[in-house]
N, C-alpha and C positions, 0 to 999 in steps of 0.2 A: 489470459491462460491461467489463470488462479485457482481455476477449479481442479486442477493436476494436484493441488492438495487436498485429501477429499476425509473426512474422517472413516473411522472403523465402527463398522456395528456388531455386536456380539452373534458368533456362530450358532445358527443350531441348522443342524441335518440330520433331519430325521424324517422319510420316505420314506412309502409305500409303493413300492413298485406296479404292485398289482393292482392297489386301487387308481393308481393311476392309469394301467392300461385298460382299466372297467370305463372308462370315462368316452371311448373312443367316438368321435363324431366324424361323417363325412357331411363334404358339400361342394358346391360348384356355385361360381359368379362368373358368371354369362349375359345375363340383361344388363342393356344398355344403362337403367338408371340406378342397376346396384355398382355401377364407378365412381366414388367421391370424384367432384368438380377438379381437387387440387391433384389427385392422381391422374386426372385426363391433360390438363393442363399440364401438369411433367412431361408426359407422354407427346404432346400435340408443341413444343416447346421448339420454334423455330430453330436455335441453335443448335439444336441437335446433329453430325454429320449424317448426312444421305444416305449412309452407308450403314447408320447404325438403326435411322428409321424403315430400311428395306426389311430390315432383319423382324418388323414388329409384328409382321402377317402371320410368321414362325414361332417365335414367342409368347404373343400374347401378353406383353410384359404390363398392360392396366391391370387384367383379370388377376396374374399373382402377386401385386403389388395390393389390389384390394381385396385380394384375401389373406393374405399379410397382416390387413390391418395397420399396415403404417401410415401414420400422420402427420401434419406441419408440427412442428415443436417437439418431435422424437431427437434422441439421440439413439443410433444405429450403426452394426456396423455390417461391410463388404465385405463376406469372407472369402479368401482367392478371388481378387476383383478383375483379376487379366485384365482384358482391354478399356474396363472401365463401362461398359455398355450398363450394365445396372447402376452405377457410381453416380454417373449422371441422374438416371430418374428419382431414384433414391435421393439426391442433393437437391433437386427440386421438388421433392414431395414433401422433403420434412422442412425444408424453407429455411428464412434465414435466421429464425429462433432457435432451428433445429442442428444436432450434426450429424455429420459422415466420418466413420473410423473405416480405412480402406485395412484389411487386414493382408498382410502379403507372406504366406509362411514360407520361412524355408529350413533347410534341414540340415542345413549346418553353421549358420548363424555366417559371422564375419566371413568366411571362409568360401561362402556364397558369393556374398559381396565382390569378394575380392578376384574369384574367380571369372564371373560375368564381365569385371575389368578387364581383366587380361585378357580373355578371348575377343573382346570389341575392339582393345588396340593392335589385336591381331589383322581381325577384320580390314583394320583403317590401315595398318601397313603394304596391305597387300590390295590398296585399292578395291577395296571388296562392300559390300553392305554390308553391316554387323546386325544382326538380331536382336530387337530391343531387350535391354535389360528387364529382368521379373516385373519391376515395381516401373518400369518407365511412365506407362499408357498415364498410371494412375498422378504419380509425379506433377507429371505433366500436367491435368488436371488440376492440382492442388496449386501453380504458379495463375489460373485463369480466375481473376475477381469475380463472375458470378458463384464460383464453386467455392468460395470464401471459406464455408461449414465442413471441409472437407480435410479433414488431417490421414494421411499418410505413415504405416507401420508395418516397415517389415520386422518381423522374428521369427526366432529362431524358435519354433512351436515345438521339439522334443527334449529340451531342453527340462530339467526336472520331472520328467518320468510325460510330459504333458502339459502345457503351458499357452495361454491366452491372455495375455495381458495388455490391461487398459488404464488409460488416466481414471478412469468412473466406469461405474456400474450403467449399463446403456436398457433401451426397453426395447430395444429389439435385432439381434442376427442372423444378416441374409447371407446363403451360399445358395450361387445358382450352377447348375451344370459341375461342381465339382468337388461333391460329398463321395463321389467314389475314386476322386483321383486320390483323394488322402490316404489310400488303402493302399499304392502300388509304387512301386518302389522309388519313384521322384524324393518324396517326402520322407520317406525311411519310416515312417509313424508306427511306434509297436505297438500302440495299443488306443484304439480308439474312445475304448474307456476313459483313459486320462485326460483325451480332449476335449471330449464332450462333457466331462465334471469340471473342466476348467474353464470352457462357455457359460458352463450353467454360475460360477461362482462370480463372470463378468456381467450377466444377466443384473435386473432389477427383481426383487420377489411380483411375481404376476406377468414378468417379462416373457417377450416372444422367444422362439428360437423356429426360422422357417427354411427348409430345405427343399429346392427343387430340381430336380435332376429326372433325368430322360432313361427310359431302357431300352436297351441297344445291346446285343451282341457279346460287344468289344466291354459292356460294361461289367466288371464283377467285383466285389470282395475279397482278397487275399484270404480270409479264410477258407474260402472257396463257394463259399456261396455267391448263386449269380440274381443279381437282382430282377435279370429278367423271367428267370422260373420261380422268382419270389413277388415280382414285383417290389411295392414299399415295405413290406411284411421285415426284411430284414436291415433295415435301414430306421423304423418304429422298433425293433428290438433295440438296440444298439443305444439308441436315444432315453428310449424309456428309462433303460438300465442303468444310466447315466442320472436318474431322479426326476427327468421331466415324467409332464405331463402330458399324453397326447390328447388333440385338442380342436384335430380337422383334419381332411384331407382333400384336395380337389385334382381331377385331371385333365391334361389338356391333351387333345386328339394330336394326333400326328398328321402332319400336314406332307402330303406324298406328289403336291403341285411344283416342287421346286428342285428339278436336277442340280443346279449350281448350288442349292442350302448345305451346311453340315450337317452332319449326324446329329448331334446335336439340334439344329434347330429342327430336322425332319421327323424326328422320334416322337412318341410319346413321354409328353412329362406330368410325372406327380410330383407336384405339392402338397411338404407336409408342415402343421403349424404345430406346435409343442411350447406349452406354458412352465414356467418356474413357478412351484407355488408359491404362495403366499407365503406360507409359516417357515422357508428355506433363505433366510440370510445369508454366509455363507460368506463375509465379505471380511477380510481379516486385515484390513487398513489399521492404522493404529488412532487411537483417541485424539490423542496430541499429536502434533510435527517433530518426529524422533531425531529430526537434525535440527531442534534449535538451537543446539551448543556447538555444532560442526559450524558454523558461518563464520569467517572470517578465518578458519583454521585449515590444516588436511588433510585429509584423508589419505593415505597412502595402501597399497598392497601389493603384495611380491617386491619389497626391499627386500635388498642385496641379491635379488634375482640378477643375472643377464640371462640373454638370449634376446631377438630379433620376433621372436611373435607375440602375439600379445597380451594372451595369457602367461608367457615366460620372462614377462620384464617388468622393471617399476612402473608405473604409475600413479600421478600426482590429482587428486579430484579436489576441487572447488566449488562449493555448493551452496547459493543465494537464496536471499528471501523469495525473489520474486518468483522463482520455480524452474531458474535456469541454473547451470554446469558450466565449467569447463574442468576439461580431464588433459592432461599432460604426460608423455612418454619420456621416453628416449629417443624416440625417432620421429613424434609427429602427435600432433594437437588436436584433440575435438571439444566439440562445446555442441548446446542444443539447451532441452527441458529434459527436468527428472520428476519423476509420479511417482507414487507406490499404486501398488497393481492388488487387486482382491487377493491375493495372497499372500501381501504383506509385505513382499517385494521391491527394492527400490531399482527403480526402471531409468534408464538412458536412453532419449528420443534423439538422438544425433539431427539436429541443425547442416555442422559443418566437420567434416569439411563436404565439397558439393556431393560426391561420389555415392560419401554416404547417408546423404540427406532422407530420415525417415526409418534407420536402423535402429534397432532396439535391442539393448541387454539390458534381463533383470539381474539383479546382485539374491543373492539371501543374505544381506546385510545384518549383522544382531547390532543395534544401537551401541558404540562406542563411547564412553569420557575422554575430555582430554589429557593424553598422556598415557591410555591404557593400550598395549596389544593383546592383540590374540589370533588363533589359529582360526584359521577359515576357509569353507570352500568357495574355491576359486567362481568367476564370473561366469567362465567358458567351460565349465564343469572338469578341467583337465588334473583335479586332486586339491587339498587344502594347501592357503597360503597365507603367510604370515602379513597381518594387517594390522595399523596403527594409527594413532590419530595427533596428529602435531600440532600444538598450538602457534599461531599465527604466522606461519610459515608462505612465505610466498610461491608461488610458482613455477617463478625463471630462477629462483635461486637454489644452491644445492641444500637440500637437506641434511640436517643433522646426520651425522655416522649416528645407525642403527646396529645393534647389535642382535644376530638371527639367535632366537628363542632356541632351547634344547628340545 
């Protein structure tokens, strides 16, 4: 996992919106021999469940997989993977040179987490079945050895105005069926702007960005546009605006053979592919590893804090060569890997404990020496908090008396 330390390449953004909507192409893959062998073979991939290859009559998932354009040796990611049904062929298409980043947003970070707990041990007290957690389906996938390429992230995507974050810049992001749930009130998203520039900056320059989604009725935009008296027309706004490039588009008829299909698989879906240019880096990693002094030392923030939640107490970080953590409370322990994320971000992929297996917060961390404090905003965005760096301080032991800054 080494690559979670990634260098930074110098910014530049600077798009044409316009010339990039001049670009527009459409198209449709439909002939049998315009399907690369290794996308059939995803596709045709005995382990697949029963259930998910009924679904493929409805889908069509060769035809936008190979207009997609993905292939073995991609790095990719599932945005809103639900049940995993793309997760799979996507993890078999890019192979095992390749990976899968399963992205699972949610909208209130830890807070989510913690939530979908309580309500499952609700479930399980009252004898009851409990509704699988957000990220379960996907999880779950991630503990089966052929899906080896496939890592596991849930965040907290409104965090900083808009936030996408990854160990590395990937060359391609799928969302299928739920580019317009991002709009309504699950996610709280205020501005799809932010998201989409923050796709764009986890993007590779010349990288994909491919959206497919169905129109339906029930489907609309919070602004109030509906995508089905726009079609894709307002969904290529959105995107563009955001610096892509648009780059294709294909559709897929509505299949009206199946009373038991969802909406979703019975609608009409368009497919849209949208490129990063070239000349749009955009990736603001840092040169060097900005914690080679923090190793052995700790990191601490919100001393002389109490309180019971987690933005409101101390906590203790510990941070290795190899690209792993451990962070310590007052009330309980996590460990995992730490990246910086295209925005410069130092990211927390929580490991353990099990619950939160696959959780992520980024910090705005500014590089500390040892022995220097200062003010900073907090992790969980809940106001600035006093942070410092202790040299070689252990973990289980109590820290120096800090004195809170004026």
């Amino acid at each position: 996992m080494k690559e979670f330390r990634v260098a930074r390449y110098a910014t530049a953004l600077c798009v044409s919106v316009a010339a990039m909507a001049s670009t527009a192409i459409t198209g449709t893959v439909w002939a049998g021999d315009t399907i690369p062998a290794y996308v059939s073979a995803a596709v045709s991939d005995v382990g697949r469940p029963p259930l998910e290859i009924a679904r493929d009559k409805n889908r069509k998932p060769a035809e936008k997989i190979a207009f997609a354009g993905i292939k073995p040796g991609d790095v990719v990611v599932d945005f809103v993977p639900g049940d995993g049904y793309y997760t799979r062929l996507l993890s078999k298409t890019v192979g095992p040179k390749g990976k899968v980043y399963d992205m699972v947003p949610l909208a209130a970070g830890l807070r989510d987490v913690e939530e979908e707990r309580r309500l499952e041990q609700e479930y399980i007290k009252r004898g009851k079945q409990a509704p699988f957690r957000t990220a379960d389906p996907v999880l779950a996938l991630q503990n089966i050895a052929e899906y080896s390429n496939l890592t596991v992230i849930w965040l907290n995507i409104n965090q900083y105005g808009g936030q996408f974050s990854l160990p590395e810049q990937v060359d391609a992001v799928w969302i299928s069926d739920s580019y317009h749930d991002l709009h309504d009130n699950v996610y709280k998203v205020p501005d799809m702007l932010s998201i989409n520039r923050s796709v764009m900056r986890s993007i590779k320059p010349g990288g994909t960005y491919v959206i497919d989604d169905y129109t339906a009725p029930e489907v609309t935009i919070s602004q109030g546009i509906s995508l089905v008296a726009s079609g894709s027309e307002g969904v290529k706004g959105q995107v563009v605006s955001a610096g892509f490039q648009f780059d294709g588009e294909t559709k897929i008829p509505a299949s009206n053979n199946d009373p038991k299909a969802s909406a979703a698989d019975k609608s009409e879906h368009f497919v849209l592919r949208f490129k990063k240019p070239l000349t749009v880096i955009g990736d603001r990693r840092a040169h060097i590893d900005p914690f080679t002094h923090y190793y052995g030392n700790t990191y601490i923030y919100n001393f002389n804090a109490v309180g019971a939640v987690s933005g409101d107490r101390p906590r203790w970080h510990y941070y290795h060569r190899d690209g792993t953590y451990q962070e310590f409370g007052t009330q309980d322990m996590q460990s995992g890997r730490d990246y910086w994320d295209a925005d410069g971000r130092n990211c927390q992929l929580h490991e353990f404990p099990a619950e939160q297996r696959g959780w992520t917060v980024c910090h705005a961390l500014p590089p500390l020496q040892v022995g220097e404090q200062r003010l900073q905003e907090n992790s969980v965005g809940d106001g600035p908090k006093w942070v410092t760096l202790i040299p070689g301080q252990s973990a289980l032991a109590t820290p120096p008396a800090l004195k809170q800054q004026p």
